[in-house]
C-alpha positions as CSV (number, residue, x, y, z in Angstrom):
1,X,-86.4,-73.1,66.2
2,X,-85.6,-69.6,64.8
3,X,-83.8,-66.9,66.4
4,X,-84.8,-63.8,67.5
5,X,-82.4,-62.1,65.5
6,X,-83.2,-63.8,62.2
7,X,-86.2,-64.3,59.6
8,X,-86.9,-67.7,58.5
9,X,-85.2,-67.4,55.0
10,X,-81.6,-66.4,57.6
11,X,-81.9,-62.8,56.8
12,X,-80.8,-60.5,59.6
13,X,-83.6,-58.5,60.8
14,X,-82.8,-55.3,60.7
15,X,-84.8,-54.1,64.0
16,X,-82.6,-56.0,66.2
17,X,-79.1,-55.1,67.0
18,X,-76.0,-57.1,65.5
19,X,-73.4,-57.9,67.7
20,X,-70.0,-57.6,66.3
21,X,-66.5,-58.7,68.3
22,X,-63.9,-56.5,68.2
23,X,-61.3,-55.6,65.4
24,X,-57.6,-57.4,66.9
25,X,-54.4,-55.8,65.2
26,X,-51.7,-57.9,65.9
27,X,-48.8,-57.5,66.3
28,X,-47.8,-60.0,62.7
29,X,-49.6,-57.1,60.7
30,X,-47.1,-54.3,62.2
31,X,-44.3,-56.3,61.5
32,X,-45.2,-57.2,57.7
33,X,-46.2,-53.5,56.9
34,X,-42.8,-52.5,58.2
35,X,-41.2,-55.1,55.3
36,X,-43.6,-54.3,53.0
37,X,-42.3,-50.5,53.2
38,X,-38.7,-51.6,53.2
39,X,-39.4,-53.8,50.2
40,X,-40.8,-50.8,48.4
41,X,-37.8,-48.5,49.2
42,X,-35.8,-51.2,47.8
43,X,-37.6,-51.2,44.7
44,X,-37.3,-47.2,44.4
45,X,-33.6,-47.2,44.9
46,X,-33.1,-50.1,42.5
47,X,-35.2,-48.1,39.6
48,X,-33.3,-44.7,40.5
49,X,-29.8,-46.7,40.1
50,X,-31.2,-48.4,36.8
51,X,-32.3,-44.9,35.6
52,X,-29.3,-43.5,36.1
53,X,-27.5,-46.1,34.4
54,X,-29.7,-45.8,31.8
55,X,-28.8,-42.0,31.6
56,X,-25.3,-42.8,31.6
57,X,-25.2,-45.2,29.0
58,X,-27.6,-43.3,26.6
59,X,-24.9,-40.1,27.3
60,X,-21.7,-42.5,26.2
61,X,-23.5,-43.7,23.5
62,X,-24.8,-39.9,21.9
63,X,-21.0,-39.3,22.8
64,X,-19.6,-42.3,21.0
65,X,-21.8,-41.5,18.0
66,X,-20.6,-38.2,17.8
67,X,-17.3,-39.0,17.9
68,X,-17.5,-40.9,15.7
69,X,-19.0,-38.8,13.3
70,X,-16.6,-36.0,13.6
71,X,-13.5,-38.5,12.7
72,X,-15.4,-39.3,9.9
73,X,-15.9,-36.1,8.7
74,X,-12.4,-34.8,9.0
75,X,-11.3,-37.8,7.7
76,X,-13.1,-37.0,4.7
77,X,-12.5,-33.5,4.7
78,X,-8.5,-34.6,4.9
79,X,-9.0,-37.0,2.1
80,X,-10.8,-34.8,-0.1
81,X,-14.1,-37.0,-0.1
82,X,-17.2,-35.5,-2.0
83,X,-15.4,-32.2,-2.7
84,X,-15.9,-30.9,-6.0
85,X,-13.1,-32.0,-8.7
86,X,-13.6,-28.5,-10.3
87,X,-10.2,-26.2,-10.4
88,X,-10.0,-23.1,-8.6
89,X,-7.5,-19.9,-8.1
90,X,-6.2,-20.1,-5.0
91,X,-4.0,-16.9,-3.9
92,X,-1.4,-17.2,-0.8
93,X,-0.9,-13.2,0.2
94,X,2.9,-12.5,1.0
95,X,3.5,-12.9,4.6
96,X,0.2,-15.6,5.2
97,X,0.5,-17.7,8.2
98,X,-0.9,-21.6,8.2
99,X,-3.9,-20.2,10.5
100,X,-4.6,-17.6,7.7
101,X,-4.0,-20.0,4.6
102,X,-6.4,-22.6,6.3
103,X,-9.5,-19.4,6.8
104,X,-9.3,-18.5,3.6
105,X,-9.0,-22.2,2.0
106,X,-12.4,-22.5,4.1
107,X,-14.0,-19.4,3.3
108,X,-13.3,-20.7,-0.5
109,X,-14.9,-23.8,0.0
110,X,-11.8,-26.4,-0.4
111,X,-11.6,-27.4,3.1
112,X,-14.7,-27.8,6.0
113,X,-12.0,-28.2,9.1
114,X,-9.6,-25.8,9.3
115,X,-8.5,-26.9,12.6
116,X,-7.5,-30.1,10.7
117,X,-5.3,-28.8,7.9
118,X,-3.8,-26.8,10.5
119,X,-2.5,-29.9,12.5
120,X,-2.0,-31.8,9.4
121,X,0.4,-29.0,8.1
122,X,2.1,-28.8,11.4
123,X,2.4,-33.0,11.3
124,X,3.9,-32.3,7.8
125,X,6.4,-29.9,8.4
126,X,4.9,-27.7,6.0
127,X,4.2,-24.7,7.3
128,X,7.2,-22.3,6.7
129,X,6.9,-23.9,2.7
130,X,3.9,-22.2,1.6
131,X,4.3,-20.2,-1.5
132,X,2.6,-17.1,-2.2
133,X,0.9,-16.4,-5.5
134,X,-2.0,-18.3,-7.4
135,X,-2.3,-21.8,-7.2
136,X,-4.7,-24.1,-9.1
137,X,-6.3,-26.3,-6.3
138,X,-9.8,-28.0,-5.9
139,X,-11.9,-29.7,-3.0
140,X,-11.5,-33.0,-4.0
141,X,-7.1,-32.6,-3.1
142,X,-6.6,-35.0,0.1
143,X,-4.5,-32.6,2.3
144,X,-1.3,-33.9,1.5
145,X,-1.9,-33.1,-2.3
146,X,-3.4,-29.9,-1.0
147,X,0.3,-28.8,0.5
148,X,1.7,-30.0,-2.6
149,X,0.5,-27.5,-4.7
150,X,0.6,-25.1,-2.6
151,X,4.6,-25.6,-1.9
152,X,5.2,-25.3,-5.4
153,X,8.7,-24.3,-6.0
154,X,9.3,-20.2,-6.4
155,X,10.5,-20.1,-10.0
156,X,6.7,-21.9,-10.8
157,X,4.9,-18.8,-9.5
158,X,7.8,-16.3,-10.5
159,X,6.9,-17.2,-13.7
160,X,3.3,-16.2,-13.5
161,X,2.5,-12.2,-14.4
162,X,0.5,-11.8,-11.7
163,X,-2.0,-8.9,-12.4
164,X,-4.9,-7.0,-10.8
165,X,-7.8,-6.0,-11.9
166,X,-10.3,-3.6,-11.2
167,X,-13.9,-3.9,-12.0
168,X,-16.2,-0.6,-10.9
169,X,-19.9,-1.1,-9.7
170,X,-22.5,-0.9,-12.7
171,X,-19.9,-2.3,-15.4
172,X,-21.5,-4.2,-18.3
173,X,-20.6,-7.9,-19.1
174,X,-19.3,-7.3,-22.4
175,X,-17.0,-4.1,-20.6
176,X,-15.6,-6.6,-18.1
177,X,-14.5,-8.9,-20.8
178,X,-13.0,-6.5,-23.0
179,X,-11.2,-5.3,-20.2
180,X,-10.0,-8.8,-19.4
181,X,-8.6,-9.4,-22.7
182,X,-6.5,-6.3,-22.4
183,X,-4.6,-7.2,-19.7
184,X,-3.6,-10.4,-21.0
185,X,-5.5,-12.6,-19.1
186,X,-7.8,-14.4,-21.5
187,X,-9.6,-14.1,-24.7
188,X,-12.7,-11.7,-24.0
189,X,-15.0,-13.9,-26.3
190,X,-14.3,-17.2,-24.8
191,X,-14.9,-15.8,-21.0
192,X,-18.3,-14.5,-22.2
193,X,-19.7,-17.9,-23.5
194,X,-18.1,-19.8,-20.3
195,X,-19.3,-17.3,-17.5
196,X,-22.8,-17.2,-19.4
197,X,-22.8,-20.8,-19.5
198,X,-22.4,-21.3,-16.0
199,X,-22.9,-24.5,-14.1
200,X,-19.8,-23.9,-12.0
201,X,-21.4,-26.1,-8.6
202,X,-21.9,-22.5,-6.9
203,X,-24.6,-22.8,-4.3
204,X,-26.1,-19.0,-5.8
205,X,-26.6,-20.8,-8.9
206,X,-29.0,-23.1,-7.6
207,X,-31.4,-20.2,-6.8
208,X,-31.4,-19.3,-10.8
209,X,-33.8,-20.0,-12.6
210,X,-33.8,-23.5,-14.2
211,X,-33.7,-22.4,-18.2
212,X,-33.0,-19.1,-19.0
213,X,-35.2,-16.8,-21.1
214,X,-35.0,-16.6,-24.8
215,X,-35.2,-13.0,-24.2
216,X,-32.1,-13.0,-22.2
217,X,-29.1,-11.2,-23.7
218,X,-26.2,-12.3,-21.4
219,X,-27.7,-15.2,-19.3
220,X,-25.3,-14.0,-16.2
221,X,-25.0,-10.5,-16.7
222,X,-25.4,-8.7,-12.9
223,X,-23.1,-12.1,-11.3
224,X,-19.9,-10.6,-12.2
225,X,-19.6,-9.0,-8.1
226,X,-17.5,-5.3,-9.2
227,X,-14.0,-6.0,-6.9
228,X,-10.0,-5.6,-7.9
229,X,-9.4,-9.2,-8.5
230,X,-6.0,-10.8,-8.9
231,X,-5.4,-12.6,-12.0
232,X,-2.2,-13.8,-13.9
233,X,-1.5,-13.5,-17.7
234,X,-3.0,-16.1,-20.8
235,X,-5.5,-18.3,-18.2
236,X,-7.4,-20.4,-18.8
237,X,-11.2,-19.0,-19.2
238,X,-12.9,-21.3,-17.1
239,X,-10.5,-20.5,-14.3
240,X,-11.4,-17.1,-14.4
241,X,-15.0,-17.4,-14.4
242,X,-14.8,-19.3,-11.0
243,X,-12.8,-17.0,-9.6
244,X,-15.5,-14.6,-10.0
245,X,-18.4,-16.7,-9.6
246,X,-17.0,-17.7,-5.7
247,X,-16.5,-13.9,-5.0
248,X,-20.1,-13.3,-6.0
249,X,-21.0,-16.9,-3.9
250,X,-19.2,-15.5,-1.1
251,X,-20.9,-12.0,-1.2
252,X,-24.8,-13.0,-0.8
253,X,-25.4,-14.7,2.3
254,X,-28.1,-16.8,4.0
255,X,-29.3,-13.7,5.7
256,X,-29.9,-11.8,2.3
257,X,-31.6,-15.1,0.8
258,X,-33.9,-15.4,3.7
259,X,-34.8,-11.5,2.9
260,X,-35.6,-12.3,-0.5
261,X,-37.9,-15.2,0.6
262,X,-39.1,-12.4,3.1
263,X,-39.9,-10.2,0.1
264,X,-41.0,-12.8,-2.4
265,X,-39.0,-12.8,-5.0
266,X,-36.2,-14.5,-7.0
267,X,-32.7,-14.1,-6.8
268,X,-32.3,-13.1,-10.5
269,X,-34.8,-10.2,-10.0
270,X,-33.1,-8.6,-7.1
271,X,-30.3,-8.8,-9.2
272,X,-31.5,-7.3,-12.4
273,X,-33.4,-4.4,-10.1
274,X,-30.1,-3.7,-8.5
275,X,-28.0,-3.0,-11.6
276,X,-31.1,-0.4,-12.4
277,X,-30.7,1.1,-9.3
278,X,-26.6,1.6,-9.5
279,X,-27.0,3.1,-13.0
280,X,-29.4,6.1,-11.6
281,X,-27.9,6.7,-8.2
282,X,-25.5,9.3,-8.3
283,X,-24.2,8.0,-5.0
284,X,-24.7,5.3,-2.0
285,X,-26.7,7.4,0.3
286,X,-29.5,7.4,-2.1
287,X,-29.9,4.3,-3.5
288,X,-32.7,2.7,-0.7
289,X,-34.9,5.8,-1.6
290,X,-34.4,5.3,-5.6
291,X,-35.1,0.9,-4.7
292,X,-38.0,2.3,-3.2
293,X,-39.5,4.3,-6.2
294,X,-39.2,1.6,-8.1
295,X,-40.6,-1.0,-5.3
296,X,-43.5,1.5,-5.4
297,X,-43.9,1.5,-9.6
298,X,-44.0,-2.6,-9.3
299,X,-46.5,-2.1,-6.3
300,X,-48.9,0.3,-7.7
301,X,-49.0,0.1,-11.5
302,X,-51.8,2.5,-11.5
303,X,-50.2,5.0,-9.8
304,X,-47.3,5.0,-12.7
305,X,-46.9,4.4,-15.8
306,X,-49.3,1.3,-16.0
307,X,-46.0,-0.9,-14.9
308,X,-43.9,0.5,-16.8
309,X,-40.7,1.2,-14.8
310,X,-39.3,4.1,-17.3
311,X,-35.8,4.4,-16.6
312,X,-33.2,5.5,-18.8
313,X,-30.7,3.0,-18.0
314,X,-32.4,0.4,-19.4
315,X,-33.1,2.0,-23.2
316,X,-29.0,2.9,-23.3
317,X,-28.1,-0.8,-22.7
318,X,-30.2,-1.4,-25.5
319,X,-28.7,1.0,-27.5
320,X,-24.7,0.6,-26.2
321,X,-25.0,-3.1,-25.3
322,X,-27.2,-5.2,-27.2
323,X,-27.3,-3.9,-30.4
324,X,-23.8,-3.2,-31.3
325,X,-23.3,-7.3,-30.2
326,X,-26.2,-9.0,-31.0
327,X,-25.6,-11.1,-34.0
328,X,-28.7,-10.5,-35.5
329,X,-31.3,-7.8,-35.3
330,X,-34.0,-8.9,-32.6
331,X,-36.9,-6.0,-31.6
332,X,-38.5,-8.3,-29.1
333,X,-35.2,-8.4,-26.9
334,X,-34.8,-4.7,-27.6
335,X,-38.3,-4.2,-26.1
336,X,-38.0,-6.9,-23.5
337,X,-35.4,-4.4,-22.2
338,X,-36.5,-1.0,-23.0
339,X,-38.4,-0.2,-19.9
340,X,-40.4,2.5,-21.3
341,X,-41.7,-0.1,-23.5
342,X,-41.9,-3.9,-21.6
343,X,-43.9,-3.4,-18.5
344,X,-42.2,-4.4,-15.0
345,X,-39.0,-5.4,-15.1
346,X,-36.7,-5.7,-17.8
347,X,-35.3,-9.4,-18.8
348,X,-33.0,-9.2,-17.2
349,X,-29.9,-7.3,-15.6
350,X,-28.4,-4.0,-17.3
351,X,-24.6,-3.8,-15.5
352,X,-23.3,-6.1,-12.5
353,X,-24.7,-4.0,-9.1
354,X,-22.3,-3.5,-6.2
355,X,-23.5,-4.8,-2.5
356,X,-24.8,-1.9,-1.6
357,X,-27.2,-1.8,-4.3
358,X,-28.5,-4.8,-3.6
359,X,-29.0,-4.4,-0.4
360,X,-31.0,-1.0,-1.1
361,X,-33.1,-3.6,-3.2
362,X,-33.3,-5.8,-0.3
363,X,-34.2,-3.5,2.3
364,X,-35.3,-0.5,0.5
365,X,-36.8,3.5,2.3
366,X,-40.4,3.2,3.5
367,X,-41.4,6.1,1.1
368,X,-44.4,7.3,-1.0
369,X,-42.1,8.4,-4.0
370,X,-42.8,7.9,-7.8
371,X,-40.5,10.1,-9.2
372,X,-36.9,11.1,-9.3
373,X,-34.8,13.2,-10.6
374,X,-30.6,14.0,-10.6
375,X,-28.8,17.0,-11.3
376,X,-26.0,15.4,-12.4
377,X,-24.0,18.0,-12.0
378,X,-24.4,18.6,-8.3
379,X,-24.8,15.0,-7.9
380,X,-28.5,15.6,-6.3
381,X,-31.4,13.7,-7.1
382,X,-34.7,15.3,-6.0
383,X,-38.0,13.0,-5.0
384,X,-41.5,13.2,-5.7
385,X,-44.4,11.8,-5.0
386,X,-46.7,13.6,-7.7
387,X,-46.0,14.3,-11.5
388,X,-46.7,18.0,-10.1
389,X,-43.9,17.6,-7.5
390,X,-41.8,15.8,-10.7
391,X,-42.4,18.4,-13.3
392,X,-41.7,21.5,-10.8
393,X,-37.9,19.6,-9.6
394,X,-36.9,19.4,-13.3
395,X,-37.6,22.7,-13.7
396,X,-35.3,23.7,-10.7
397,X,-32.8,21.3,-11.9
398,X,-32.6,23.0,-14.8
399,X,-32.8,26.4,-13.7
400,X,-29.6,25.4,-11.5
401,X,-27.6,24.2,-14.6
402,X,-28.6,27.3,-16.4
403,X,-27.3,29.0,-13.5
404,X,-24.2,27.4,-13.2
405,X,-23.6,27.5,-17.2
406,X,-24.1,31.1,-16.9
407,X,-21.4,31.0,-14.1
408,X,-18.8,29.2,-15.9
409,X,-19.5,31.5,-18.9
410,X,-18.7,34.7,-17.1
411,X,-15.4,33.0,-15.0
412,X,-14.0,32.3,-18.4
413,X,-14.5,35.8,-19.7
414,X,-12.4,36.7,-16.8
């Protein structure tokens, strides 16, 4: 018989009312939610103590690797590892303490950790047996053979003529040598071929150009930095070169080769646009508004001269430089020079620029100039921006030498 409350196939009708019993909670389900929520704060504070642990070794372990690292690395710094066997001058001022022989052995490049050699000398004994003078030393010494040569024994350095040197901003190559050869210190021929030969391990050098242009008179001319350098008598020429190749390394820093990246350009032709600019400025001051007339001239070649830079610098290095020392006759490295004949810049540097000349190069005046012009007898150089504005300043110029002539003229009469 079928119920009321179903169908024959068993379906529930849905017009009739289903009766349900109550839900029971008991009190077995209270209790095992309870452990359930005890279990699960157990879990939590067993993955918190894992992470920590985790933390802790990963912290001991960056530690640990560091380190060990940094023994390494003064351990090969105090063993002379990877250091460049290449001799160097080395000068201990009178009076230098450890602390002070250690900066400037790192400023140098012979050691990484001053810090170390200081410990190591004090270890040693060493430190009141430092001898001043020049000293022949390279990066690949281990610190104990490091103090060595620098303890040598007074009548060593005594007999060294110790001499200085000064070199003025804008001096040529060929002037330097000459003037090293006449104090003594080595042949002037010999430095030129080594110092233009280069290849010294100097990190400037690796932002040269890979094969130097045929049209190149002195491959290095512009990397002899102007300074009073110390020197002593009949050395050898490849000492002297890196003497003056690390003073040049240690004048351009990252900061001025991230502004030539900035500016993009080389290396070799902020140099060679530098030694234009210290032979026409008549002084500092000046020099960023003289970088920028030629800045503009490379800019906006149809606003000058077609790209032709004109300055007179350039044509009297031919004249005074190249040709009295060339060996034989060559027009197209006269004109490659010449920059009222090669267009843009010339092959290459025409003196060795000062630091502030290449930093007018590297961060020249925001001018419209074309044109300048010196009285070279006030030491004023006048700007222009037109031929007009050029053409009327050299007329003043020369009325105010005129002036001046005529001055002089009638003082003497007196």
């Amino acid at each position: 018989m079928i119920s009321k409350s179903e169908n024959a196939l068993g379906e529930i009708d849905i017009d009739q009312p289903v009766q349900t019993e109550p839900r029971r909670t008991s009190s077995n389900n209270n209790s095992g939610s309870k452990k359930s929520k005890k279990k699960k704060k157990k879990r939590k504070h067993r993955s918190v103590r894992i992470y920590g642990v985790l933390i802790m070794l990963t912290l001991v372990f960056v530690i640990s690797i560091s380190l060990a690292i940094g023994i390494i690395e003064i351990g090969k710094d105090m063993l002379g590892i990877n250091g460049s066997q290449k001799l160097v001058l080395f000068t201990i001022p009178e009076g230098a303490t450890t602390a002070e022989i250690a900066e400037n052995l790192y400023e140098d490049g012979i050691i990484k950790i001053p810090k170390a050699f200081i410990y190591f000398s004090r270890l040693s004994k060493a430190d009141a047996s430092y001898v001043a003078g020049n000293h022949e030393i390279s990066a690949s010494m281990a610190y104990e053979t490091l103090i060595d040569e620098l303890k040598k024994s007074p009548d060593v350095v005594e007999e060294q003529s110790v001499v200085d040197v000064m070199f003025p901003e804008g001096i040529s190559l060929y002037d330097a040598a000459q003037k090293l050869e006449a104090n003594n210190i080595c042949n002037a021929d010999r430095f030129l071929y080594y110092f233009n030969t280069g290849g010294f391990g100097y990190e400037f050098e690796n932002y040269l150009p890979e094969s130097t242009s045929r049209l190149k008179f002195y491959a290095m001319e512009g990397y002899f930095f102007p300074d009073t350098y110390t020197f002593y008598e009949e050395m050898e020429p490849e000492a002297v070169c890196r003497k003056i190749y690390m003073n040049f390394d240690l004048k351009i820093t990252d900061e001025d080769y991230a502004r030539i990246n900035e500016l993009g350009t080389t290396l070799d032709e902020v140099i060679t646009l530098a030694s234009m600019v210290q032979a026409e400025a008549a002084n500092e001051a000046e020099m960023p508004d003289i970088a920028s007339v030629f800045w503009n001239r490379l800019k906006y070649p149809e606003n000058f001269g077609g790209g032709k830079l004109q300055s007179d610098p350039t044509s009297k290095y031919v004249t005074q430089v190249i040709k009295p020392n060339i060996e034989l006759e060559n027009q197209q490295i006269y004109d490659a020079y010449d920059t009222y004949i090669c267009v843009g810049l010339p092959a290459g540097a025409i003196g060795n620029p000062g630091i502030a000349a290449i930093r007018a190069v590297l961060y020249p005046s925001e001018t419209d100039y074309f044109y300048f012009y010196a009285n070279i007898d006030t030491g004023v150089t006048y700007f222009a921006r037109t031929l007009e504005e050029h053409n009327a300043n050299i007329e003043m110029v020369r009325q105010q030498q005129a002036e001046a002539d005529a001055l002089a003229a009638a003082e003497g009469e007196e």
